[in-house]
C-alpha positions in Angstrom: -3.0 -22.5 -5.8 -0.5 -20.3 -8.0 -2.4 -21.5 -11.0 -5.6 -21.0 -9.8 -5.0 -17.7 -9.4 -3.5 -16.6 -12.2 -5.9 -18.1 -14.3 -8.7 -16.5 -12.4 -7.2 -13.0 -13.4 -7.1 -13.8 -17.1 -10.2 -16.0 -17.0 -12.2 -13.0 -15.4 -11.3 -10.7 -18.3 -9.3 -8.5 -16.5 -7.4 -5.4 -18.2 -4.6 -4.0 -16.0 -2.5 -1.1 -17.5 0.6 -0.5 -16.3 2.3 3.1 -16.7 6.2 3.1 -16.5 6.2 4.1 -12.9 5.8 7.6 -13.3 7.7 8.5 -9.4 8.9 6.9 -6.6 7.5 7.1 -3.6 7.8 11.1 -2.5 10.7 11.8 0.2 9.4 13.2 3.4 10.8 17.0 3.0 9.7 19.1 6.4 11.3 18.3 9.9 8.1 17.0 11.4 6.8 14.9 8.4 10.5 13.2 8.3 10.2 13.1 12.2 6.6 11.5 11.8 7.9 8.7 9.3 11.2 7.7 11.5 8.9 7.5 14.4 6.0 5.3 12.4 8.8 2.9 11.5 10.3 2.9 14.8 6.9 2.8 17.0 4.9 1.8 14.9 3.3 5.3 14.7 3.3 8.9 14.9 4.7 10.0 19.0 3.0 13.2 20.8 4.8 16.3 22.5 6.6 18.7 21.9 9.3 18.2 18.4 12.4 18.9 20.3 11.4 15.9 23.0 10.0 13.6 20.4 13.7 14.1 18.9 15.2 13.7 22.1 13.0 10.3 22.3 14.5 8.9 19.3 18.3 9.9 19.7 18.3 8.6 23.5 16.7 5.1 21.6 18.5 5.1 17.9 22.3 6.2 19.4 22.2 6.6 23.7 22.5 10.4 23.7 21.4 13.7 22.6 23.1 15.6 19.6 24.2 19.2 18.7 22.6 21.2 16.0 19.2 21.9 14.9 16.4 20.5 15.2 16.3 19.7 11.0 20.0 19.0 11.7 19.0 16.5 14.0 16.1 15.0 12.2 18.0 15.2 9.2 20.8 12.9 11.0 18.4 10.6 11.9 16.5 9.6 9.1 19.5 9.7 6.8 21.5 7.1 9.1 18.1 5.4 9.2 17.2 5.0 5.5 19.8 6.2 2.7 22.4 4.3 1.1 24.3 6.8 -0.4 27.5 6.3 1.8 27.2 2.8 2.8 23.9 0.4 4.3 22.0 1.9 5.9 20.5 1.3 9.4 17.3 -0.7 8.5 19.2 -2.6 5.4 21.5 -3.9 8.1 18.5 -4.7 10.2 16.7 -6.5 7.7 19.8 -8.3 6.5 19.9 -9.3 9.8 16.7 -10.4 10.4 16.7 -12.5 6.6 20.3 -13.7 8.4 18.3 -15.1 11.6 15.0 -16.1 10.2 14.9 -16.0 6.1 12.2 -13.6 6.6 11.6 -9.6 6.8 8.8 -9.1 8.7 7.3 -5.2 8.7 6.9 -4.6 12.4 8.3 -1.4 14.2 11.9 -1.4 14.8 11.6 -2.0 18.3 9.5 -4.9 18.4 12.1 -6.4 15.7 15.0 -6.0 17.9 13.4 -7.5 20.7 12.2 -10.5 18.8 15.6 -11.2 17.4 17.4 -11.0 20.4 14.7 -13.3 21.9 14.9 -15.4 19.4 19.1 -15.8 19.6 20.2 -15.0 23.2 16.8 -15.9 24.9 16.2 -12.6 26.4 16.2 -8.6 25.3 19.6 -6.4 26.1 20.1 -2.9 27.0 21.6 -0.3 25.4 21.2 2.0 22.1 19.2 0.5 18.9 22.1 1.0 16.9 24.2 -0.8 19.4 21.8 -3.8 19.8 21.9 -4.4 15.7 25.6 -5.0 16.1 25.0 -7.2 18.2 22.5 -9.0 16.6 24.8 -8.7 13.4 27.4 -11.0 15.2 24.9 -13.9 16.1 23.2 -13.5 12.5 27.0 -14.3 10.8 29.2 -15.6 13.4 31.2 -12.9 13.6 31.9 -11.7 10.2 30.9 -8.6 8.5 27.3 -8.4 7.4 27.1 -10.0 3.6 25.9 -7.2 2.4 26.7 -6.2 -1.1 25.7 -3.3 -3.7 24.5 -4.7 -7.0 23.1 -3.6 -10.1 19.3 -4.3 -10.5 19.1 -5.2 -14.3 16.1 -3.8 -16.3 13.4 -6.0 -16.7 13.9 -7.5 -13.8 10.9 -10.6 -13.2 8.9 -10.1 -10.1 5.9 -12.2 -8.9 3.2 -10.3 -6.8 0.2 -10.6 -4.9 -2.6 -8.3 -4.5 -2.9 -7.0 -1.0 -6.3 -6.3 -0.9 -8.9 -7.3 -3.8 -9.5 -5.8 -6.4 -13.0 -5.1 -8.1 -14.1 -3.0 -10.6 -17.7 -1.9 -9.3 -15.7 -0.4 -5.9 -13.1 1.3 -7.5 -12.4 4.8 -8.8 -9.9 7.1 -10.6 -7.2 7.6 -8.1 -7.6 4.8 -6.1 -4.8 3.1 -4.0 -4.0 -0.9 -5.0 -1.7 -2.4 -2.2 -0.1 -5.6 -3.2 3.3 -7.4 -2.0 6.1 -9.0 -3.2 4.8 -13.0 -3.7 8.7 -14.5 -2.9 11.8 -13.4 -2.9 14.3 -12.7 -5.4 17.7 -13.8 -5.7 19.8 -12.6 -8.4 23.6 -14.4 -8.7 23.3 -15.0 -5.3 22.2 -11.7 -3.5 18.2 -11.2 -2.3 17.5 -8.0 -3.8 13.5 -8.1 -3.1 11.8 -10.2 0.3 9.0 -11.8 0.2 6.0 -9.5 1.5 8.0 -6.3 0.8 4.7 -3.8 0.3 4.3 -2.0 -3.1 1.5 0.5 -3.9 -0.3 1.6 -7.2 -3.1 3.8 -8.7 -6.0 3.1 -10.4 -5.7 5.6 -13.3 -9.1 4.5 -15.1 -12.1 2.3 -14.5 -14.2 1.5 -17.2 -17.5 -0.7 -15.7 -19.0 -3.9 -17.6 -21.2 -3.0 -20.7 -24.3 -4.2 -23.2 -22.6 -6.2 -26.4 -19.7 -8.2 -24.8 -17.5 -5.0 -23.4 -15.8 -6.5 -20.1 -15.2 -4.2 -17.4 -11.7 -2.8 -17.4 -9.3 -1.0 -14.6 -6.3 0.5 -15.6 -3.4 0.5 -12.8 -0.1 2.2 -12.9 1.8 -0.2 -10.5 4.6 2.6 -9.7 7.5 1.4 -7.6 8.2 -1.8 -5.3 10.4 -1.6 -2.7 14.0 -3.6 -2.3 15.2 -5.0 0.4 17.6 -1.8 1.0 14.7 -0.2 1.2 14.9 1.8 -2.5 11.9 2.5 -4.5 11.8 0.5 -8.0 9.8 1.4 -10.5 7.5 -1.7 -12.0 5.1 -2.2 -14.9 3.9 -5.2 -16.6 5.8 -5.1 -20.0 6.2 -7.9 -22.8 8.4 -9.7 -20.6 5.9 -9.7 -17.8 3.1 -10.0 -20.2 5.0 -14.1 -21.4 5.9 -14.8 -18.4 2.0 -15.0 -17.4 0.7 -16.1 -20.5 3.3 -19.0 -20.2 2.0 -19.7 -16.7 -1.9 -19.4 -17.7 -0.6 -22.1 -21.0 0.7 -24.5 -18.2 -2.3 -24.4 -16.4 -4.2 -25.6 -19.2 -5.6 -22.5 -21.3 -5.3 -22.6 -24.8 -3.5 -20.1 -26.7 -7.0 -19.3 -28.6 -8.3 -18.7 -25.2 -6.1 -15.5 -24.3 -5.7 -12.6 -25.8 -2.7 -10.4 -24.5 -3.2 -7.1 -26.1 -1.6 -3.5 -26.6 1.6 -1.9 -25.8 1.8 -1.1 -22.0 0.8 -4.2 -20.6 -3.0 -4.8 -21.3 -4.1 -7.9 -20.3 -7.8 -9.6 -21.2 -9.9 -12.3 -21.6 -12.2 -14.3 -24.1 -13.7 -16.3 -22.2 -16.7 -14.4 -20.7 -17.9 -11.4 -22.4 -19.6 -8.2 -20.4 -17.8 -9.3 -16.9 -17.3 -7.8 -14.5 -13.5 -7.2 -12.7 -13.5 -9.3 -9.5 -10.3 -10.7 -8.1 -9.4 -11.5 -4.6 -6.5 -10.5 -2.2 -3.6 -13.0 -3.1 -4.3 -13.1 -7.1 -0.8 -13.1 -8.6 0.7 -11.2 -11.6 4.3 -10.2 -12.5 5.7 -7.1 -12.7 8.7 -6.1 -14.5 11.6 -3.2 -13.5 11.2 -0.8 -15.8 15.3 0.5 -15.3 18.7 -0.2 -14.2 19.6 0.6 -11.0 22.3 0.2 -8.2 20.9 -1.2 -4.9 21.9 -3.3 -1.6 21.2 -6.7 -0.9 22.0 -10.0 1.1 24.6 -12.2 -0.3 22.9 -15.3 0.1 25.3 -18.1 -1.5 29.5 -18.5 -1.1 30.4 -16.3 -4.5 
């Protein structure tokens, strides 16, 4: 199926150019939009009310009480203990250590309907008590005990990841500035820690589309894949490079091309086909392509194997 896939992308004379990520992901900056996000991971979606109960909502849930301060104090707090890493884990690496722990998988459900799962899942039935509380909890069943195995590493440049396209991809729908969705295709372990899971989302642009023409010119789509997301939750940047560029190539050769038969062009990642000239760009959700870090950098992530 792997195969099949790949070779349909290079069989279909598909061009995808990849930019060097040119930013991560932007960080929600204003009270309510950083309110909005914590609540969209946590509910699954933006709450209604007033801003002071909606943070009331989510301290009373994330730690069993109200706080002092501010209301960007306050929201500040919360999204900070829920997402950064800058003085230790943070909230939702621990969860999804946990849940990798419990069930080799992250799934992308709202916090809430994670906990109860897992605790289903382990104990048989849902506890009380705060969120944070709860993933202590669940910490102890995940590892018997012991601390959570999680580790900081460094995320070597060029960096091999396999994806999948989310959603397909064609060149007659598309337009300048479109969004590509696609996933992490498995996970990857490097010296035994899981840096990326398996389905963790990533999102591009389409920076160009060029449509299928008279005298053999394919149709072409240019895509800047930007940044893929680690298991700790930080935003890597991704392009397909040389590396990324062999590593297919080498894949489309095992599948039974010929080396006359593919043409891997161009220095940011342009990648066609000579099979079919004046065709048009048509590949469906799961067609898989590696991507390639495009920097080192320092991340969290799930020791997976006795060091």
């Amino acid at each position: 199926m792997y195969f099949k896939k790949l070779m349909s992308a290079v069989l279909s004379g598909v061009f995808l150019i990849s930019t060097m990520g040119t930013a991560a992901a932007e960080v929600p900056q204003t009270v309510e939009a950083r309110l909005t996000t914590v609540e969209s991971d946590t509910y699954g979606g933006e709450q209604t009310g007033a801003l002071i109960d909606r943070i009331n909502h989510l301290e009373r849930d994330y730690e069993g009480k109200h706080s002092n301060g501010s209301m960007l104090q306050r929201v500040n707090y919360l999204y900070g203990n829920l997402y950064e890493n800058q003085s230790g884990p943070s909230l939702m690496t621990k969860l999804n250590a946990i849940e990798w722990g419990i069930r080799h998988e992250v799934s992308r459900t709202p916090v809430q309907n994670r906990i109860t799962e897992l605790e289903t899942k382990v104990q048989g039935k849902t506890t009380d008590g705060s969120y944070r509380s709860r993933i202590t909890k669940l910490g102890t069943y995940a590892f018997g005990g012991n601390a959570l195995p999680i580790t900081q590493v460094t995320l070597p440049e060029n960096t091999l990841i396999k994806i999948a396209l989310s959603s397909p991809v064609n060149a007659k729908e598309l337009k300048k500035g479109d969004t590509v969705r696609y996933e992490v295709a498995e996970d990857v372990v490097i010296d035994g820690v899981l840096l990326f899971t398996k389905g963790s989302p990533g999102e591009g642009v389409v920076t160009d589309v060029t449509q299928a023409r008279n005298f053999g010119r394919n149709a072409k789509i240019d895509i800047d894949f930007k940044t893929l997301q680690a298991m700790d939750g930080t935003r890597v940047d991704a392009y397909i490079g040389e590396k990324a560029k062999k590593e297919m190539k080498n894949l489309a050769m095992a599948a039974g091309a010929s080396l006359a038969g593919i043409a891997v062009l161009g220095p940011v990642g342009i990648i066609g086909g000579v099979f079919v000239k004046g065709k048009n760009i048509d590949l469906p959700a799961g067609t898989e392509v590696y991507v390639q870090t495009s920097k080192e950098i320092s991340v969290y992530g799930v020791q997976t194997v006795a060091e």
